[in-house]
C-alpha positions in Angstrom: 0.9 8.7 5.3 0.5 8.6 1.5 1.4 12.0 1.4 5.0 11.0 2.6 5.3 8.4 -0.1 4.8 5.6 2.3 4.4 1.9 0.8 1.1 0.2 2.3 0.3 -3.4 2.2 -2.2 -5.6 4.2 -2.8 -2.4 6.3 0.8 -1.6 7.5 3.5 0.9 6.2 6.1 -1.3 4.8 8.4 1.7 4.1 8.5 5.6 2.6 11.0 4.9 -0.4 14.2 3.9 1.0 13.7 0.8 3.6 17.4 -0.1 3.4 17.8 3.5 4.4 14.9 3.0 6.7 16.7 0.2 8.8 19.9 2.1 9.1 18.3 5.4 10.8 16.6 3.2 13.1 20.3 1.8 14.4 21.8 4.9 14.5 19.2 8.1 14.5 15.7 9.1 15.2 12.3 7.7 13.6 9.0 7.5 14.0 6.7 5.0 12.8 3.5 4.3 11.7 2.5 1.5 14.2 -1.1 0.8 12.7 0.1 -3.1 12.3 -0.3 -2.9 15.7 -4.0 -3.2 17.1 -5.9 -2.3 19.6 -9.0 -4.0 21.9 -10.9 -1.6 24.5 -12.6 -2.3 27.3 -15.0 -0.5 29.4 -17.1 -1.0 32.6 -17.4 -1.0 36.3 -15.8 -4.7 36.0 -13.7 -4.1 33.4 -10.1 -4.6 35.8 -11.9 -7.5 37.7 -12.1 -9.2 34.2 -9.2 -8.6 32.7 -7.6 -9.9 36.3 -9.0 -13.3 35.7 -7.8 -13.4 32.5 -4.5 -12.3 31.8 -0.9 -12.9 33.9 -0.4 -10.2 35.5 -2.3 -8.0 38.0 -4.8 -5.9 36.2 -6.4 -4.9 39.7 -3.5 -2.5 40.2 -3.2 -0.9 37.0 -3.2 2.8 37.0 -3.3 5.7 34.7 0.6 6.6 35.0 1.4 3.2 34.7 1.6 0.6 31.6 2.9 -3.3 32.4 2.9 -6.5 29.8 0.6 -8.8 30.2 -0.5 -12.5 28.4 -3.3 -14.4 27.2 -3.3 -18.2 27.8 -5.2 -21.3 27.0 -6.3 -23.5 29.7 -2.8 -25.3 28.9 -1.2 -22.3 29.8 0.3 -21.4 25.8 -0.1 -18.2 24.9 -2.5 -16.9 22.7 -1.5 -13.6 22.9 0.4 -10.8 24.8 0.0 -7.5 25.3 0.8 -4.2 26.4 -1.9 -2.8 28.4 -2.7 0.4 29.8 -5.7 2.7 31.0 -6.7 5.5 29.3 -9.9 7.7 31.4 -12.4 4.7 32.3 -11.3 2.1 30.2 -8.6 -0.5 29.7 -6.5 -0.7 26.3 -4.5 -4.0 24.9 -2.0 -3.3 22.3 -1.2 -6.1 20.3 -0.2 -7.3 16.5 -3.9 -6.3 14.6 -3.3 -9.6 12.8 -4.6 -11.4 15.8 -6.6 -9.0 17.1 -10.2 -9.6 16.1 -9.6 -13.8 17.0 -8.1 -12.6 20.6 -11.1 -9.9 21.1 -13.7 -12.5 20.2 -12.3 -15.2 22.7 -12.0 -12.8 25.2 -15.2 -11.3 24.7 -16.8 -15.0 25.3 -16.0 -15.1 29.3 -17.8 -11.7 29.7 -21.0 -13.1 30.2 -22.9 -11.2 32.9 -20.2 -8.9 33.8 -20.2 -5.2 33.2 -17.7 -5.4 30.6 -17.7 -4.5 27.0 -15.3 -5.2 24.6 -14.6 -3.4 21.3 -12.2 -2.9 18.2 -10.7 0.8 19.6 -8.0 0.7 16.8 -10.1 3.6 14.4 -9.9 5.6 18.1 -6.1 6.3 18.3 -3.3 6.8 15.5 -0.7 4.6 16.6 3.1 5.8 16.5 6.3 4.8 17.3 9.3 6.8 18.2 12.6 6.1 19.0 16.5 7.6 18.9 18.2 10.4 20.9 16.5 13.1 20.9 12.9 11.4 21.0 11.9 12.7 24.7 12.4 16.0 23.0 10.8 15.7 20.0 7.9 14.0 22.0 8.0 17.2 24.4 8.3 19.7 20.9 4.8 17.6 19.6 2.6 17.1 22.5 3.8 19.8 25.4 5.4 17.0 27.2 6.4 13.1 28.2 6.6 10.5 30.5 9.1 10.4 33.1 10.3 6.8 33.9 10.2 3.1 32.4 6.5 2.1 31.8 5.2 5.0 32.7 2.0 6.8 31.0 1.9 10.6 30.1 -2.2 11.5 29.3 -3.0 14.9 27.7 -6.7 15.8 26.7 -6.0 14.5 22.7 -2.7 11.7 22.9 -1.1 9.6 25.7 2.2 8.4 25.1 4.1 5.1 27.4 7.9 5.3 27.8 9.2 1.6 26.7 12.5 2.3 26.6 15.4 5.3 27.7 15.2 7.1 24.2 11.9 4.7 23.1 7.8 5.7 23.0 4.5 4.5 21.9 2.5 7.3 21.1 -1.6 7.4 20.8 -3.2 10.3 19.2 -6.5 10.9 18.7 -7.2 11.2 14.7 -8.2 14.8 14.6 -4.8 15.6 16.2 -2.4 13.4 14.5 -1.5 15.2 11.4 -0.7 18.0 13.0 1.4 15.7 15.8 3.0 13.7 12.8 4.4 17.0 11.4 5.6 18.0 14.1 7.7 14.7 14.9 8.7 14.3 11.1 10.9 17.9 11.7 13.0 15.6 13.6 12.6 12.2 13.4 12.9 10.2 10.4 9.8 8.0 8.9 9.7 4.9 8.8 8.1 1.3 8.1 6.6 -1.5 10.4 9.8 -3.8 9.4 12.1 -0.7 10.8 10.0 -0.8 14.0 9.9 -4.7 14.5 13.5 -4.2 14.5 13.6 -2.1 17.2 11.6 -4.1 19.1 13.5 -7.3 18.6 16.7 -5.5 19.2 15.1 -4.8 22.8 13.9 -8.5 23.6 10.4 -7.9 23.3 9.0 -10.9 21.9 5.2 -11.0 20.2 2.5 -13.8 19.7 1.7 -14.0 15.8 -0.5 -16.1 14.2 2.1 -18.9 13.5 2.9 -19.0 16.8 -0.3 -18.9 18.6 -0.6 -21.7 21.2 2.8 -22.9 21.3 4.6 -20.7 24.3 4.2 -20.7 28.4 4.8 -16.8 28.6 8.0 -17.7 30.8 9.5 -19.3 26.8 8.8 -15.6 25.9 11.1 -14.1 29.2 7.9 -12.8 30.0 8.2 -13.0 34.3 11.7 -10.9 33.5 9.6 -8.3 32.0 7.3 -8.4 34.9 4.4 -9.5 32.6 3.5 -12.4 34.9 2.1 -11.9 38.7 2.6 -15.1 40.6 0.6 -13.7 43.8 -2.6 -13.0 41.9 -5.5 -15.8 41.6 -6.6 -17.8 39.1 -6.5 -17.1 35.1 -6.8 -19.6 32.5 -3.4 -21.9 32.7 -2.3 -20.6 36.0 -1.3 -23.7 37.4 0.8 -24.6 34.5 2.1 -21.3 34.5 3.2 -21.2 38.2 4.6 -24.9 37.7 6.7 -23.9 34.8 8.5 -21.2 37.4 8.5 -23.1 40.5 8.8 -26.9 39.7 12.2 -27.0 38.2 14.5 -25.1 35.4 12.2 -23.4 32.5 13.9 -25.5 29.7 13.4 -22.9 27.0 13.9 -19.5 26.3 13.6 -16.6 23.9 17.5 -15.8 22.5 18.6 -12.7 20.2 20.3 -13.7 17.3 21.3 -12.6 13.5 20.7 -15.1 10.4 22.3 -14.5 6.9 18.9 -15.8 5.6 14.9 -13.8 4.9 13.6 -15.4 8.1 10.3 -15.6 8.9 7.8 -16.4 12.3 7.3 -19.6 12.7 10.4 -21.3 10.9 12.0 -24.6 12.9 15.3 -24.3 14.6 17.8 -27.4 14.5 20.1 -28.2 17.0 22.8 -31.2 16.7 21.9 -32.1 20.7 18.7 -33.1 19.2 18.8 -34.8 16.4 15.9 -35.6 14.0 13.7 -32.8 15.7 13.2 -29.2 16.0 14.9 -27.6 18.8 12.9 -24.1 18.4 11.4 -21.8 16.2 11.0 -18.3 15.0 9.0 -16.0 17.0 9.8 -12.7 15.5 12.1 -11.3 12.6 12.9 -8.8 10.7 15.6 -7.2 8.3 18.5 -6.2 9.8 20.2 -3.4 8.8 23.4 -5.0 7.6 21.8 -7.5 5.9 20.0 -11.1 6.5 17.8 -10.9 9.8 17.7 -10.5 13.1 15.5 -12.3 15.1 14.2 -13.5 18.5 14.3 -17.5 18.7 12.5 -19.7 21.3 14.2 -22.9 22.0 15.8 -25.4 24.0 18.3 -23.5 26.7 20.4 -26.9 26.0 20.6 -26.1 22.5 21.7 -22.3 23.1 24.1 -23.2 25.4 25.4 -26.1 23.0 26.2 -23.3 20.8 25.1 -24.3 17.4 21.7 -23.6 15.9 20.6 -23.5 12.7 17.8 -22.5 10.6 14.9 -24.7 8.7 17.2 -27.7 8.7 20.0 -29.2 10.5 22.5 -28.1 7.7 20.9 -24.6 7.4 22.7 -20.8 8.1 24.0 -21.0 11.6 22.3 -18.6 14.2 24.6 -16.1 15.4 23.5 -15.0 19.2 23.7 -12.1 20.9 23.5 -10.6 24.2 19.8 -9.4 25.1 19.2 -6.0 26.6 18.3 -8.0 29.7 19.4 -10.8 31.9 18.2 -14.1 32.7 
């Protein structure tokens, strides 16, 4: 990546020379990205599935090669400590998620193994992680690796990369190292580069909501629209805050949600929302943000479905820049 000019810091690309430029491309044109701020836990075993099952949201009993899904990890109080998108690759089971709460999430998992035939490792130095989105990204896919998955969620395995389809023009791409310079060439002949804050874009402009650090233990997946992305199974048995989880969706209105919206401010994960329906308290916060390419941010907020509906929210204090909402990619 260095020999693109790309901008490191704390392990992610922040850019290759022009992020302004960066942000705009990723509106309106093709990129790929450097996703290494994403990170990645493997598991392997003849229980691995049976494991995962009885810890995560959805049903990891099912999961198949061709298949990805979203799935979450909560505390017994049913908050999430992380989510994930998960997939197989030949015997094993992959979570991707941010790399900044990786280790913590792989440790905590790792402690409820106990005498299954499970192990649980950092795979992240196993598979170059890349992003790629725009028209024209099923081709250049096609041009890079010989071809591409066909359908939303779905997985596309070759002997050296696999690659999920997250979106209609939108890919995660896993290459193994040996492979990947000749596989970033062949994507940079079309598709321009780009940083992690380009990427996090994308991914809040689609609704796709991620657990950070400042916002571990705070969210039932549902406050993250996670049952509309079919990342929660309500059929399957137990999992750590289950019956908080099935409450949430069954007893009663879920009282918050994640919202889209823009901010004229540098906005960050983890900032209070204010809401004049509830005075002298929060109404929300920050889950994720990023630069938006006409300025100020764009971000996904969690908070009361009262105060969204109220129609005036504002950031870090009740007289702070006024969220401005817009529709998500997806109902509720």
């Amino acid at each position: 990546m260095q020999t693109q000019g790309a901008a490191i810091e704390g392990g992610a690309v922040k850019h290759f020379g022009a992020p302004a430029e960066e942000l705009r491309t990723a509106r309106d044109g093709l990129v790929v990205a450097d996703l290494s701020h994403y990170g990645l836990i493997g598991f392997e075993g003849e229980d691995t599935q049976t494991f995962l099952h009885g810890q995560l949201t959805n049903d990891m009993r099912g999961l198949k090669p061709e298949a990805a899904l979203f799935a979450g990890y909560c505390t017994a109080k049913g908050r999430l400590l992380a989510n994930f998108l998960v997939f197989r690759r030949d015997a094993g089971v992959l979570l991707m998620l941010p790399e900044a709460v990786r280790e913590a999430v792989q440790k905590k998992l790792s402690m409820f193994i106990l005498r299954s035939k499970v192990k649980a490792r950092d795979a992240g130095p196993e598979w170059v992680r890349l992003g790629l989105n725009g028209i024209g990204a099923r081709e250049a896919l096609v041009a890079a690796i010989g071809a591409a998955p066909q359908g939303m969620m779905s997985v596309l395995h070759t002997d050296s990369a696999f690659a999920v389809q997250l979106g209609d023009n939108r890919f995660d791409l896993f290459v193994q190292p040996d492979h990947a310079q000749r596989v970033w060439q062949a994507l940079t002949t079309e598709a321009r580069p780009v940083g992690a804050p380009a990427w996090d874009w994308l991914m809040i402009r689609a609704g796709v909501a991620m657990v950070l650090a400042p916002t571990q233990d705070q969210f039932v997946p549902q406050m993250l629209n996670m049952e509309v992305l079919h990342g929660i199974s309500f059929q399957k048995g137990c999992y750590p805050g289950q019956e908080i989880v099935a409450r949430t969706q069954y007893l009663g209105k879920i009282k918050r949600r994640t919202y889209l919206a823009h901010v004229e401010a540098a906005v960050r994960p983890g900032d209070e929302l204010f809401s004049p329906d509830l005075p002298g308290q929060a109404c929300g916060v920050i889950a994720n943000a990023a630069p938006a390419p006409e300025g100020g941010s764009d971000v996904l907020a969690v908070m009361q479905v009262s105060s969204f509906e109220a129609g005036e929210v504002r950031w870090q204090r009740p007289d702070g820049p006024q969220l401005r909402f817009e529709p998500l990619p997806y109902s509720l």
